[in-house]
N, CA, C and O atoms as a GROMACS GRO file, in nm:
protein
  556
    1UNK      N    1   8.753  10.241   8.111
    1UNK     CA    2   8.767  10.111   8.051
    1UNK      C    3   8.910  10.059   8.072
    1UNK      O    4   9.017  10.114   8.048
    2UNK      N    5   8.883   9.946   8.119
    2UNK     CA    6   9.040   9.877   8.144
    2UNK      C    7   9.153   9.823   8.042
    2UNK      O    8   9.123   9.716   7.988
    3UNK      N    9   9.257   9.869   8.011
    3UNK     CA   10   9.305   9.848   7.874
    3UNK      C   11   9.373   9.673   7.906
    3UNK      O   12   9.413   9.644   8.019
    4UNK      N   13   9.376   9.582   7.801
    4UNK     CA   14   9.444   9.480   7.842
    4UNK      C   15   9.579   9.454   7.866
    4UNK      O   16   9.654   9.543   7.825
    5UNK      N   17   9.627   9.370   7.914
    5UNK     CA   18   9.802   9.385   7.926
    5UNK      C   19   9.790   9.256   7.880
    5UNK      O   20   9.715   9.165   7.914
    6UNK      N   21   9.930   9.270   7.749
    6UNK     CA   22   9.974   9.183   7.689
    6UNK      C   23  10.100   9.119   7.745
    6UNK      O   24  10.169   9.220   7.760
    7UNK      N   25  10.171   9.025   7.784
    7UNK     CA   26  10.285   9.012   7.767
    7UNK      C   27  10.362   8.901   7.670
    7UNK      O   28  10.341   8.789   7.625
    8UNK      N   29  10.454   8.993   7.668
    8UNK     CA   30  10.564   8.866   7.602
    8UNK      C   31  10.714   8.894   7.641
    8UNK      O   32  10.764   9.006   7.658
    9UNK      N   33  10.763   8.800   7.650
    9UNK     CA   34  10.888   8.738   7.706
    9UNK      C   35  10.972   8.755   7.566
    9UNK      O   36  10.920   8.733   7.457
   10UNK      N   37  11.103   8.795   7.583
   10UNK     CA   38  11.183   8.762   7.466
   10UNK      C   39  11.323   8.789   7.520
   10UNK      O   40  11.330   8.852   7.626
   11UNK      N   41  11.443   8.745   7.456
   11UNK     CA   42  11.607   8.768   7.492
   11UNK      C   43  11.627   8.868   7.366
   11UNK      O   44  11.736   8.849   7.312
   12UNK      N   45  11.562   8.955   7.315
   12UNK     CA   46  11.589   9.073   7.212
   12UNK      C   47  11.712   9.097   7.209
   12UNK      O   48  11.732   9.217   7.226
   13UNK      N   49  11.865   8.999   7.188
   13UNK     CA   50  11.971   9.047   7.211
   13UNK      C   51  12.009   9.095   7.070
   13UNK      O   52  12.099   9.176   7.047
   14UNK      N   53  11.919   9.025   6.960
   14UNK     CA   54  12.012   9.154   6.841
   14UNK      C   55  11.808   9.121   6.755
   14UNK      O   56  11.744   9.019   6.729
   15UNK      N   57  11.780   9.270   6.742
   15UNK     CA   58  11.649   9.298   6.700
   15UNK      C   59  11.662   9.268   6.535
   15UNK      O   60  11.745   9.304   6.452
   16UNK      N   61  11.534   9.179   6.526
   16UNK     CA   62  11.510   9.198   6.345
   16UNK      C   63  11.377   9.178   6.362
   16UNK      O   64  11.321   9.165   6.471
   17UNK      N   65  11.300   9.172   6.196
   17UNK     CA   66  11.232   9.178   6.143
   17UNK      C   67  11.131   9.085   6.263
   17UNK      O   68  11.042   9.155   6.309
   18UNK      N   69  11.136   8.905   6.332
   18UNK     CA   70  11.109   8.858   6.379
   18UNK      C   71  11.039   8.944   6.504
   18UNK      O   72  10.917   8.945   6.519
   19UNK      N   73  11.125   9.012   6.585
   19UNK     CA   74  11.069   9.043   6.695
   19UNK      C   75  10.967   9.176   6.645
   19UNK      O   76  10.864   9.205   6.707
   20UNK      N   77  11.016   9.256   6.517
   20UNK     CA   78  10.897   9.340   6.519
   20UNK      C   79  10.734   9.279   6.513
   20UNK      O   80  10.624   9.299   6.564
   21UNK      N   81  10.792   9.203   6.428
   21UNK     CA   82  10.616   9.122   6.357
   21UNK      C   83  10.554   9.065   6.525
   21UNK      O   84  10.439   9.084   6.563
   22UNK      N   85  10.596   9.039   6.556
   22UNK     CA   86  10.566   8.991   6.719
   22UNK      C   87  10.512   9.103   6.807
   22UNK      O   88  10.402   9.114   6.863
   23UNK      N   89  10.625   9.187   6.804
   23UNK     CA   90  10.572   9.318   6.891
   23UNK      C   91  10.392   9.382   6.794
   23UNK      O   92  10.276   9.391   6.833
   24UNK      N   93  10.452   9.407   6.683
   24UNK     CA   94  10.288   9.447   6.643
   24UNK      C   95  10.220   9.402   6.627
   24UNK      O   96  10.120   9.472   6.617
   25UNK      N   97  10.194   9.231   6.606
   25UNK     CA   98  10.092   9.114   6.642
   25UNK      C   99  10.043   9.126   6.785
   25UNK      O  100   9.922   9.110   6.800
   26UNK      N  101  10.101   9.146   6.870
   26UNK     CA  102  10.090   9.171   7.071
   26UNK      C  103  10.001   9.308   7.080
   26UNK      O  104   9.902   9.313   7.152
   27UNK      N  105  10.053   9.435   6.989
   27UNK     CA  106   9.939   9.539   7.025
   27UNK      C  107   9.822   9.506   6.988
   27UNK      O  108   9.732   9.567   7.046
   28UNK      N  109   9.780   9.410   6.890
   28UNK     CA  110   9.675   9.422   6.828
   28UNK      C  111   9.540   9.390   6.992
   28UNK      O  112   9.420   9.417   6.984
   29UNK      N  113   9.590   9.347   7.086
   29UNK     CA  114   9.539   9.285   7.183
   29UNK      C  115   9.526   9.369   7.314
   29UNK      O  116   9.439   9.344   7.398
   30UNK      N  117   9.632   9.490   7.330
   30UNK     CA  118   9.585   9.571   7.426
   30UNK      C  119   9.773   9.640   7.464
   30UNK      O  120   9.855   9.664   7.375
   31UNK      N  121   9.788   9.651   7.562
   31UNK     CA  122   9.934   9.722   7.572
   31UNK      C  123  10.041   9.599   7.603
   31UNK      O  124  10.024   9.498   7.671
   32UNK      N  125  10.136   9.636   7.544
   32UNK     CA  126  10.246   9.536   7.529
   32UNK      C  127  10.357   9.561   7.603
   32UNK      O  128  10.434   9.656   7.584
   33UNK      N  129  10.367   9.454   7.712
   33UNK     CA  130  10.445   9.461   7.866
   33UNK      C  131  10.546   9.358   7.807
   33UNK      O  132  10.496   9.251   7.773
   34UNK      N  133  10.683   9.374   7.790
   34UNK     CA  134  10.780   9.316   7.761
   34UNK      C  135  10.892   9.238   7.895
   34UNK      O  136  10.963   9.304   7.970
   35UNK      N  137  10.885   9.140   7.896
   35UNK     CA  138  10.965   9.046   8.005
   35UNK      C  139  11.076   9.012   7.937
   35UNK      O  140  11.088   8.922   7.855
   36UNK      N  141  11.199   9.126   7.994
   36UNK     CA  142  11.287   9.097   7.903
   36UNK      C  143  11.375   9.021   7.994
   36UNK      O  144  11.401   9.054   8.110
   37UNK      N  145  11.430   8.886   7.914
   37UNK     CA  146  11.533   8.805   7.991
   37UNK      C  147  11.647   8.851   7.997
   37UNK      O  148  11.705   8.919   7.913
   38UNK      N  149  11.701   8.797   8.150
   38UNK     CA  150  11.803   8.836   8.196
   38UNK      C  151  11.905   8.794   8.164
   38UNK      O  152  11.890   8.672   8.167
   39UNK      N  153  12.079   8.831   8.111
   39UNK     CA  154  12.145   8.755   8.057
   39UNK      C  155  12.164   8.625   8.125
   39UNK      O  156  12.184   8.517   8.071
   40UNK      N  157  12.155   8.649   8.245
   40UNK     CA  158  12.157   8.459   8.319
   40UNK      C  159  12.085   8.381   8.270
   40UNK      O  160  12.118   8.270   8.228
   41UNK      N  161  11.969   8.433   8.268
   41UNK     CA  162  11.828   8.352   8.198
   41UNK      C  163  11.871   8.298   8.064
   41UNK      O  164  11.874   8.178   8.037
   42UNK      N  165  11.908   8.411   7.971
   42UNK     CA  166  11.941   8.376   7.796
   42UNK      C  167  12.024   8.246   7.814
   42UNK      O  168  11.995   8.138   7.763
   43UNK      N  169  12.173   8.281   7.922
   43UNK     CA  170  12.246   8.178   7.929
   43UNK      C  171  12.235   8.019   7.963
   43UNK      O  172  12.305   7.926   7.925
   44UNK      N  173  12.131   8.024   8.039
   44UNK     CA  174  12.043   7.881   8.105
   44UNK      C  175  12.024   7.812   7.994
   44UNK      O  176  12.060   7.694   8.008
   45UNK      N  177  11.962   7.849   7.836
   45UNK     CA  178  11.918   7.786   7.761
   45UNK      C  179  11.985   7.820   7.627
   45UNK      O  180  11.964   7.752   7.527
   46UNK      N  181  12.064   7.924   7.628
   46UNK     CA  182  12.117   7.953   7.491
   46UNK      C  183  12.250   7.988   7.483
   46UNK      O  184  12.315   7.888   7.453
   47UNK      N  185  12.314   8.076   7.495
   47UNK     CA  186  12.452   8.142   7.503
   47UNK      C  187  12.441   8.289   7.550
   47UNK      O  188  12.346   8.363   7.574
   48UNK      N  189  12.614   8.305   7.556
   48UNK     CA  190  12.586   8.490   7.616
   48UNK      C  191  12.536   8.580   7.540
   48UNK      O  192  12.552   8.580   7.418
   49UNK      N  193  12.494   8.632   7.579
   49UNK     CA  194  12.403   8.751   7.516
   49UNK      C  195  12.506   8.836   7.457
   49UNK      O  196  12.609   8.861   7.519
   50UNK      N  197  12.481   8.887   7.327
   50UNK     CA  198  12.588   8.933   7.308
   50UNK      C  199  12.601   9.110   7.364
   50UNK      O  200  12.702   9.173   7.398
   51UNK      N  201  12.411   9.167   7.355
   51UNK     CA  202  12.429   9.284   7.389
   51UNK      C  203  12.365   9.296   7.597
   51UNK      O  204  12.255   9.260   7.640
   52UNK      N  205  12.450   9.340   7.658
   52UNK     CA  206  12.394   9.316   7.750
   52UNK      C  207  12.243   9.340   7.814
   52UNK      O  208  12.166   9.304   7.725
   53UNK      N  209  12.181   9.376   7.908
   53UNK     CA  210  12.020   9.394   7.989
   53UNK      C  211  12.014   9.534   7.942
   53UNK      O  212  11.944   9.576   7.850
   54UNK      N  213  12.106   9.609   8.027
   54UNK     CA  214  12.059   9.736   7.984
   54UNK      C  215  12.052   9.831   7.853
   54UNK      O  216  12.012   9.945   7.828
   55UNK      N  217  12.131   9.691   7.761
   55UNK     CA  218  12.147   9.811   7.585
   55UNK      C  219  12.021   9.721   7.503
   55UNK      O  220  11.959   9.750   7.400
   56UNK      N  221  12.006   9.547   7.633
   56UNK     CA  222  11.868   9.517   7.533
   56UNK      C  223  11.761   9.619   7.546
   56UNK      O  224  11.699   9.668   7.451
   57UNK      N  225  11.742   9.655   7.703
   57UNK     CA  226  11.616   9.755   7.728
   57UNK      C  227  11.643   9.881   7.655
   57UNK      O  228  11.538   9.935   7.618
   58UNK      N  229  11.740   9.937   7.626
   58UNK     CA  230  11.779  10.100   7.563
   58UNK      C  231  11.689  10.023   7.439
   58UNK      O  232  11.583  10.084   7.444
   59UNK      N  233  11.678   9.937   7.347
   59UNK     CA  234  11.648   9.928   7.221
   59UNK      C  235  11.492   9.891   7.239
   59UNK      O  236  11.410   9.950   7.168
   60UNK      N  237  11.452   9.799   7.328
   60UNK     CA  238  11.324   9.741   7.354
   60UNK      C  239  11.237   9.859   7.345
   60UNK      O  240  11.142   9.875   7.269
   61UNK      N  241  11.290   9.951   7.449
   61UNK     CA  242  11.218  10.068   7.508
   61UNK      C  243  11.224  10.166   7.404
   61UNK      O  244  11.209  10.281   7.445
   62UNK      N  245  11.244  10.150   7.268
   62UNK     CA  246  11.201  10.247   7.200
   62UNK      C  247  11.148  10.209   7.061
   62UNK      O  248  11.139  10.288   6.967
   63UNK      N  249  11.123  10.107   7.060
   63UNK     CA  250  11.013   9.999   6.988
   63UNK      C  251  10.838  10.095   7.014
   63UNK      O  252  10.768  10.121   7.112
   64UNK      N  253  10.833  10.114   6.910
   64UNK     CA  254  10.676  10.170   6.851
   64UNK      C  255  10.568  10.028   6.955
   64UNK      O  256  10.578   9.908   6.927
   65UNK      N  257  10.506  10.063   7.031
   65UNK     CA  258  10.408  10.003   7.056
   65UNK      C  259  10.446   9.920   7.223
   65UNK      O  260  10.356   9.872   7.293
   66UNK      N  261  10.571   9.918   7.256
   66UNK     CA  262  10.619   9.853   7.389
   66UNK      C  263  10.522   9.958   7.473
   66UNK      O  264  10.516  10.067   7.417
   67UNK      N  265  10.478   9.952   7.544
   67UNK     CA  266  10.424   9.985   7.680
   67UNK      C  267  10.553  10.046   7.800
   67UNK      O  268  10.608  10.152   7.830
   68UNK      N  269  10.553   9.875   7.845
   68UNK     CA  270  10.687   9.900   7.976
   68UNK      C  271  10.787   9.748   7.929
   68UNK      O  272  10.759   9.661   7.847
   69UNK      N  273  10.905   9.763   8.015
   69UNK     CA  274  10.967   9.683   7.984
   69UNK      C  275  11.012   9.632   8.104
   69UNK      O  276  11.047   9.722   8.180
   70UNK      N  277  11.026   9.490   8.162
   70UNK     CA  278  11.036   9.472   8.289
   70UNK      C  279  11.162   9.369   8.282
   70UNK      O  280  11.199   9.326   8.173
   71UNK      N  281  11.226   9.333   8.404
   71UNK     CA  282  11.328   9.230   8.405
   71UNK      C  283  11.208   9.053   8.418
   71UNK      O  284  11.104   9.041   8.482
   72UNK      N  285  11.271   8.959   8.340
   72UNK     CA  286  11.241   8.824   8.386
   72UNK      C  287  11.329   8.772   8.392
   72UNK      O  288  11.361   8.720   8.285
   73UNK      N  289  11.408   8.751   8.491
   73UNK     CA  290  11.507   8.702   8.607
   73UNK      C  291  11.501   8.517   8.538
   73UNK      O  292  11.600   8.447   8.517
   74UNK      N  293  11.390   8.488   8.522
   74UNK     CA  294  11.437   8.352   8.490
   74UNK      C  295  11.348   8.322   8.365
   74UNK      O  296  11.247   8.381   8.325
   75UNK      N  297  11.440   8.174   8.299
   75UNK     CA  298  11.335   8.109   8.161
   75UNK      C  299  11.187   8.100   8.240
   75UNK      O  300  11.104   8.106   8.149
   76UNK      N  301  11.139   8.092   8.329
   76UNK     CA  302  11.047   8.035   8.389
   76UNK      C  303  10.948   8.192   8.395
   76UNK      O  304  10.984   8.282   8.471
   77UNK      N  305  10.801   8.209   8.290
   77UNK     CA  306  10.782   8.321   8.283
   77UNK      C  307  10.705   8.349   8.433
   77UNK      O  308  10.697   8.468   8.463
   78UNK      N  309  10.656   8.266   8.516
   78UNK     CA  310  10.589   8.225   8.632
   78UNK      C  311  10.523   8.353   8.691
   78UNK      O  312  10.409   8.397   8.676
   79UNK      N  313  10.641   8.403   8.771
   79UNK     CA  314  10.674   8.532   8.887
   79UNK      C  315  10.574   8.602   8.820
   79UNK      O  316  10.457   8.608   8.860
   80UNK      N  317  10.628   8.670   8.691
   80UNK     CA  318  10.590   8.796   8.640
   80UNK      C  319  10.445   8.767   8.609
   80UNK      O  320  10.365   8.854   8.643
   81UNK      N  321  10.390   8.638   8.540
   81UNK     CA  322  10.274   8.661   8.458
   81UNK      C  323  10.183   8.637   8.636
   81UNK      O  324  10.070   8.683   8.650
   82UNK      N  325  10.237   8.582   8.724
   82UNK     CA  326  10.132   8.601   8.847
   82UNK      C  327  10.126   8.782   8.911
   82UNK      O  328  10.037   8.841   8.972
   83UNK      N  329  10.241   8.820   8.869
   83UNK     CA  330  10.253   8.955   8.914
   83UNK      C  331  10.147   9.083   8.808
   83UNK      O  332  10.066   9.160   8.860
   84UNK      N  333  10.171   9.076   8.676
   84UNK     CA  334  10.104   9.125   8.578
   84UNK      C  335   9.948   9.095   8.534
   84UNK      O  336   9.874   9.165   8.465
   85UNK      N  337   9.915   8.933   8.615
   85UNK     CA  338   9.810   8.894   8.533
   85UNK      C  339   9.770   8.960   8.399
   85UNK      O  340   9.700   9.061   8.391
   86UNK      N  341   9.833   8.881   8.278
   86UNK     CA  342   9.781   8.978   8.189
   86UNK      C  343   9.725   8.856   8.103
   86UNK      O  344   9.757   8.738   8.088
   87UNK      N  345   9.600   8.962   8.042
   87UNK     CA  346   9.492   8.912   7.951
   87UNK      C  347   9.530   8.792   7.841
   87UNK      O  348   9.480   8.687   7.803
   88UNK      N  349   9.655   8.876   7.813
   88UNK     CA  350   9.707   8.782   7.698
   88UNK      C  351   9.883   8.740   7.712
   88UNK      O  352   9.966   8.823   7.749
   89UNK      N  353   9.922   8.582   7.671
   89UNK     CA  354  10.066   8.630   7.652
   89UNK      C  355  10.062   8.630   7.513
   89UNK      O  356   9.951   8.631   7.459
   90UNK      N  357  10.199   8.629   7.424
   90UNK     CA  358  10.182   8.622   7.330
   90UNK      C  359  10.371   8.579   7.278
   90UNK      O  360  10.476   8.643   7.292
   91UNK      N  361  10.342   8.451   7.221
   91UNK     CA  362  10.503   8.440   7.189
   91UNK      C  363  10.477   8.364   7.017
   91UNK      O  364  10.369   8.336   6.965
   92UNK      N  365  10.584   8.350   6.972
   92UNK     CA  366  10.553   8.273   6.858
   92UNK      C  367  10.581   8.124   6.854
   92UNK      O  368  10.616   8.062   6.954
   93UNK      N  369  10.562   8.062   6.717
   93UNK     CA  370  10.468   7.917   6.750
   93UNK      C  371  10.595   7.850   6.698
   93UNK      O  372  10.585   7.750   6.628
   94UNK      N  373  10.708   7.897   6.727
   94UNK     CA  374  10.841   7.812   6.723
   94UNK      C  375  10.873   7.784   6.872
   94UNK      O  376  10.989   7.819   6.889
   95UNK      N  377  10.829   7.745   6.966
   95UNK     CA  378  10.820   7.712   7.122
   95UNK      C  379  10.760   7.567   7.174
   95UNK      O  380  10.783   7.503   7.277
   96UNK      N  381  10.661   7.539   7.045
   96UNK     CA  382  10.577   7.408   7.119
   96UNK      C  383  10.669   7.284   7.073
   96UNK      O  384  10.632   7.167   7.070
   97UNK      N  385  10.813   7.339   7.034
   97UNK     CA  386  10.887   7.183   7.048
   97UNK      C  387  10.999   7.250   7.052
   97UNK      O  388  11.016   7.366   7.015
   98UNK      N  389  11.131   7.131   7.129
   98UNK     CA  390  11.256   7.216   7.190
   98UNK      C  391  11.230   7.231   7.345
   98UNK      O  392  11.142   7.201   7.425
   99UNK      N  393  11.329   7.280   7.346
   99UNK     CA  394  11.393   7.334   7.461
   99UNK      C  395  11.288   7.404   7.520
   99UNK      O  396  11.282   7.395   7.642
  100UNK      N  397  11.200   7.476   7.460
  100UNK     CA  398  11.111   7.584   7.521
  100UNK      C  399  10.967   7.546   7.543
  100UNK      O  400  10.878   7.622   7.582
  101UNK      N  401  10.955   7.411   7.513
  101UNK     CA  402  10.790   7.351   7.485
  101UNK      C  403  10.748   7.364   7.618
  101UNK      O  404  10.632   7.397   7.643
  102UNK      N  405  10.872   7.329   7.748
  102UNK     CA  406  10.852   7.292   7.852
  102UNK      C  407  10.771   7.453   7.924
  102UNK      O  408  10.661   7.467   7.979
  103UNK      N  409  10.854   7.529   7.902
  103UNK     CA  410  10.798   7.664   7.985
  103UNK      C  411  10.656   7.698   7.898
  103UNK      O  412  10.567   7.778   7.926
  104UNK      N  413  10.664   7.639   7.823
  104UNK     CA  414  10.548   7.655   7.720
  104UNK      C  415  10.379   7.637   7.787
  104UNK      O  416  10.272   7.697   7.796
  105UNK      N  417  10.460   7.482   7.830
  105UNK     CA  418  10.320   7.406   7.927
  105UNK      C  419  10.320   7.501   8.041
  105UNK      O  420  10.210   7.534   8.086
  106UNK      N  421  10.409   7.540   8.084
  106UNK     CA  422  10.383   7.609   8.244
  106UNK      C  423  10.332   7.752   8.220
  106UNK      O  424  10.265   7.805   8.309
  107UNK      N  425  10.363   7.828   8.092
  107UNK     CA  426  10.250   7.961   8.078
  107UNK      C  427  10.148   7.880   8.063
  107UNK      O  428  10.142   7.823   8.172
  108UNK      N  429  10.078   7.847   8.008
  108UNK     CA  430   9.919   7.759   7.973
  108UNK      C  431   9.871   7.750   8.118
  108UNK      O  432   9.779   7.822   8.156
  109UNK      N  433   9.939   7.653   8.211
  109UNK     CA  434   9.896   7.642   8.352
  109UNK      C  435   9.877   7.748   8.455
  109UNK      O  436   9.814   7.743   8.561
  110UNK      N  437   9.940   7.839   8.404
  110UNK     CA  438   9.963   7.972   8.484
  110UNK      C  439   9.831   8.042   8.492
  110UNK      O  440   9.752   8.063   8.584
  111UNK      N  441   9.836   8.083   8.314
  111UNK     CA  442   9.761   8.198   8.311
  111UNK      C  443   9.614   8.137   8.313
  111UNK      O  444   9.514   8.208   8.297
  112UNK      N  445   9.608   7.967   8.338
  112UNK     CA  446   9.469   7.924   8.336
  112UNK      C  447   9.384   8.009   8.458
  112UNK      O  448   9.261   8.013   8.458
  113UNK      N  449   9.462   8.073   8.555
  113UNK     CA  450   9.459   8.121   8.675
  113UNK      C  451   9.328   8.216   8.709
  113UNK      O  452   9.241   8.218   8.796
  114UNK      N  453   9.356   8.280   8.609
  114UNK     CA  454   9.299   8.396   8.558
  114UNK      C  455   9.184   8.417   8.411
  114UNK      O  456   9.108   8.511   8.385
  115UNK      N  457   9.205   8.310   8.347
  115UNK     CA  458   9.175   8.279   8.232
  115UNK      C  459   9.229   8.333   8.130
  115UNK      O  460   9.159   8.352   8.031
  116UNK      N  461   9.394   8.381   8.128
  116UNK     CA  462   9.440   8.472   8.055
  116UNK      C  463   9.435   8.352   7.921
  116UNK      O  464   9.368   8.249   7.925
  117UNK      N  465   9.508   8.387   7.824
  117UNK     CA  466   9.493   8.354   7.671
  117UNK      C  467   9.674   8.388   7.610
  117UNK      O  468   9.742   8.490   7.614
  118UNK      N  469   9.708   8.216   7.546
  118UNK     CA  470   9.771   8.224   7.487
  118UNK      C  471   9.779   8.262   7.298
  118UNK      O  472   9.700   8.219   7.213
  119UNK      N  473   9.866   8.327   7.281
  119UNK     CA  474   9.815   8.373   7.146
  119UNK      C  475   9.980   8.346   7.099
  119UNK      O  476  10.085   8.380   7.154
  120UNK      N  477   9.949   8.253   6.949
  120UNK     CA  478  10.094   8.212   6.885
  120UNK      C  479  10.117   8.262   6.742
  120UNK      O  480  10.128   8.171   6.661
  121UNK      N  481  10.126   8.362   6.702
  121UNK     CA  482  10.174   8.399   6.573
  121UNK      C  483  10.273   8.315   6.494
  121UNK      O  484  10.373   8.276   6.553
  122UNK      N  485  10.257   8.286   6.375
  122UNK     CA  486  10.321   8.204   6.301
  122UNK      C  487  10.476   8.263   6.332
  122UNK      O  488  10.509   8.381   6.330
  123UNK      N  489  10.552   8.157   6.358
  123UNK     CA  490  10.680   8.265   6.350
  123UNK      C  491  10.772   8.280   6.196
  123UNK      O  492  10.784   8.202   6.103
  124UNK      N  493  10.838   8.441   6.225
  124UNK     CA  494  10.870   8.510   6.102
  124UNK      C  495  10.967   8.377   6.060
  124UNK      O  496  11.030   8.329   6.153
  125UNK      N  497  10.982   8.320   5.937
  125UNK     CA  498  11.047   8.213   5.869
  125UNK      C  499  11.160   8.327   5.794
  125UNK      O  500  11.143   8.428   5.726
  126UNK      N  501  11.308   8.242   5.852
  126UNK     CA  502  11.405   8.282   5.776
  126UNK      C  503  11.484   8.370   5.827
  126UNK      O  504  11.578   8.414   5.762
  127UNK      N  505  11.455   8.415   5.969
  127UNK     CA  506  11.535   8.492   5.988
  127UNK      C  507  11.515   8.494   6.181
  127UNK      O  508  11.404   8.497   6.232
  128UNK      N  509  11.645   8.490   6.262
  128UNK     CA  510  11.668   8.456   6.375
  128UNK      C  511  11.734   8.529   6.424
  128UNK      O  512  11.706   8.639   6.376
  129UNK      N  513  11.859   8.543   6.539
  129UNK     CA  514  11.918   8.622   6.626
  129UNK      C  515  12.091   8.503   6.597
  129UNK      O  516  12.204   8.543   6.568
  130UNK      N  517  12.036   8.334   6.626
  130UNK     CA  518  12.119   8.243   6.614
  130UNK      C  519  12.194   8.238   6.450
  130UNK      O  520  12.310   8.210   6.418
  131UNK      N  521  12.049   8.288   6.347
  131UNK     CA  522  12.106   8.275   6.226
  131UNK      C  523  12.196   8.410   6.174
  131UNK      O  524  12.294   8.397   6.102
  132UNK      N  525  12.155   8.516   6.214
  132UNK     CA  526  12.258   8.650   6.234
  132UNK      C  527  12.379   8.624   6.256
  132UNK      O  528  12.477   8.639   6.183
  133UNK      N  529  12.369   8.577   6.375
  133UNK     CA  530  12.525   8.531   6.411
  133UNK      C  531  12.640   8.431   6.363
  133UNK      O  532  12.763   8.430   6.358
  134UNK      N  533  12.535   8.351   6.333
  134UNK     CA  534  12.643   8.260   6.246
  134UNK      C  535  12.663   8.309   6.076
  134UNK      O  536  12.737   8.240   6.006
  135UNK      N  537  12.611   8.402   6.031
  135UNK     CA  538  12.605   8.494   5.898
  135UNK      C  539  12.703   8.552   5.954
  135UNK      O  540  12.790   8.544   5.867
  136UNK      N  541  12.756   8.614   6.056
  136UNK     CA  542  12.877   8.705   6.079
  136UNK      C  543  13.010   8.677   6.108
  136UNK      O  544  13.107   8.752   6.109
  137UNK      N  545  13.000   8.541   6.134
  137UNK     CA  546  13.095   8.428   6.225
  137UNK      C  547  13.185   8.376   6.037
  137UNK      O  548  13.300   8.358   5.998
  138UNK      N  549  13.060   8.372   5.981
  138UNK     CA  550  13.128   8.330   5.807
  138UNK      C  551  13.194   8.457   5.727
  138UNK      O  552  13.283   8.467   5.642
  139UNK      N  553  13.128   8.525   5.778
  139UNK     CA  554  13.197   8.658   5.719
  139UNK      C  555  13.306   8.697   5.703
  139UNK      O  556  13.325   8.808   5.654
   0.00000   0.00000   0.00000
């Protein structure tokens, strides 16, 4: 039996509560293939990362339920989800406005390909990576 591949995309540069609820919302669906952005990528749309690629993957990669963890070279999830075809992506539902609505429309078009399936978990309220940082910046 063929297990499904989930993916999701994230800049995991400082882990909380948010990205867990995400990661274990994504197993519920089959194995969870992580597209982790590249600090160029983070930088395109956000700022520098504070922890770099390889100490995001040291932490990604030992997350209860990650599968594999791969590079996504750009905001644009494109490459990978034609490379992975996977069943499901899965990001949360703070994306369909902003900056990110746009790559938003282009997973939808993608994975129509295949008939993969977008799946949007409410996102965790109250707590961010942007709001961390500026909690430490006041400190």
């Amino acid at each position: 039996m063929k297990t499904d591949i989930v993916y999701v995309a994230m800049s995991a540069d400082l882990i909380h509560v948010g990205h867990i609820n995400l990661i274990n919302h994504a197993s519920k669906y089959g194995e969870v293939v992580i597209g982790l952005l590249s600090d160029e990528s983070i930088k395109s749309y956000k700022r520098t990362p504070i922890l770099n690629w390889d100490q995001r993957y040291a932490v990604i990669k030992a997350i209860k339920h990650v599968k594999l963890v791969i590079p996504q070279l750009t905001h644009d999830y494109t490459s990978n989800l034609k490379l992975l075809r996977p069943s499901y992506v899965v990001h949360g539902s703070d994306w369909k406005t902003g900056v990110q609505s746009k790559v938003r429309e282009r997973v939808i078009e993608v994975i129509k390909e295949w008939d993969g399936e977008l799946i949007e978990p409410k996102y965790t309220e109250g707590i961010s990576t942007t709001d961390i940082i500026s909690r430490c910046k006041r400190s």
